[in-house]
C-alpha positions, 0 to 999 in steps of 0.5 A: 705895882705897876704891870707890863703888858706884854709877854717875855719869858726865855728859857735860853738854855733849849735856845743856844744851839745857833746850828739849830734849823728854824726855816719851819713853822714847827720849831718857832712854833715849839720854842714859843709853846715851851716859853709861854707854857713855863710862864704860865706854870710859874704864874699858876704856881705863884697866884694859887700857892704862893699868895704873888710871894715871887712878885717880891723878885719884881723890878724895884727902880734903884733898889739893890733887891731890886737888880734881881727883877731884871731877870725874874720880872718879865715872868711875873704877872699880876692876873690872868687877864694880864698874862693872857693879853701878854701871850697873845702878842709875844705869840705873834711878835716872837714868832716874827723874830723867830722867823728871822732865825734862832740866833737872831731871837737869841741875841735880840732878847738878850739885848732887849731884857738888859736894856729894859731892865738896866733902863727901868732899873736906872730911871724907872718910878719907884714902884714893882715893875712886873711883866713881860711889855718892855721884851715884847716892845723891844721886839716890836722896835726891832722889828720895825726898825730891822730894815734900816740895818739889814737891808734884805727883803725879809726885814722890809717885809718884817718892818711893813707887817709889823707897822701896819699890824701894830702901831697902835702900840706907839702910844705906849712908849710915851709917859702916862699917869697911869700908875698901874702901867709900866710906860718905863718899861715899854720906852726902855724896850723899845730903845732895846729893840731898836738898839739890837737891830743895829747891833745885830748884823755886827755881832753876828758878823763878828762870831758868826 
């Protein structure tokens, strides 16, 4: 079974009113608290009762089980070690995205989980891809590359932080032989991320 290691999990219906005012740290903070506490729920529910029986929906690479993972697998963790390491990152990463607005969260997450889970899915080992990491390194490519496409002085400051906090995480969009790590995932994301921020001003430009 091959692990993510970061975070995703959106329940976008408490996310889909785009007149919603996230200028304060009170809403990101409260969107982000209501994913990270629905995924920590599932992940109890699933390690104590359940014997990991939901790591079934996990991502299987060309399976047609295995299109189910592109939804349910960023929920799904391996351990507490896994899904802790996972918060802690999409906690400071979402926040950032957030702060760029609700609607842009939205639709950069959309865009990302399709990308990471279409990609796996498409060229992806044959194993369980499980984990959050492709939705995490897709905001981390979004936000790192989000002032190329938008020019104002909040992606500048953005792109700065988050390549000087973390590009230590680089390294993991490359191929490792590490079989219980979803490299796949993490490369997948990333081009999501990337992709988003390219596509974002145009969307919103188009139905905003």
């Amino acid at each position: 079974m091959l692990e993510q290691s970061a975070l995703i999990a959106a329940p976008l219906l408490s996310l889909t009113s785009p007149d919603t005012d996230f200028g304060g740290l009170s809403p990101r903070t409260t969107v982000l608290h209501d994913i990270l506490v629905a995924t920590w729920g599932l992940n109890l529910v699933n390690w104590i009762f359940l014997g990991k029986a939901l790591n079934w929906f996990g991502l299987r690479p060309r399976t047609p089980i295995g299109l189910l993972g592109i939804v349910f697998s960023p929920f799904l963790h391996s351990n507490i070690v896994h899904l802790l390491g996972n918060s802690l990152v999409f906690f400071v990463l979402g926040w950032m995205v957030l702060y760029r607005g609700l609607v842009d969260f939205v639709i950069v997450t959309v865009i990302v989980a399709l990308a990471e889970g279409i990609g796996v899915w498409l060229f992806g080992r044959s194993a369980n891809h499980i984990g959050g990491s492709g939705v995490i390194f897709g905001y981390f490519g979004f936000l790192l590359f989000g002032s190329f496409y938008d020019q104002s002085l909040t992606a500048l400051i953005l792109s700065l932080t988050v390549g000087i906090l973390y590009w230590w995480m680089l390294p993991g969009i490359m191929p490792s032989e590490d079989r219980s790590i979803s490299w796949e995932g993490h490369l997948f994301g990333f081009l999501g991320g990337v992709v988003a921020a390219q596509l974002l001003p145009l969307i919103k430009g188009f139905y905003i």
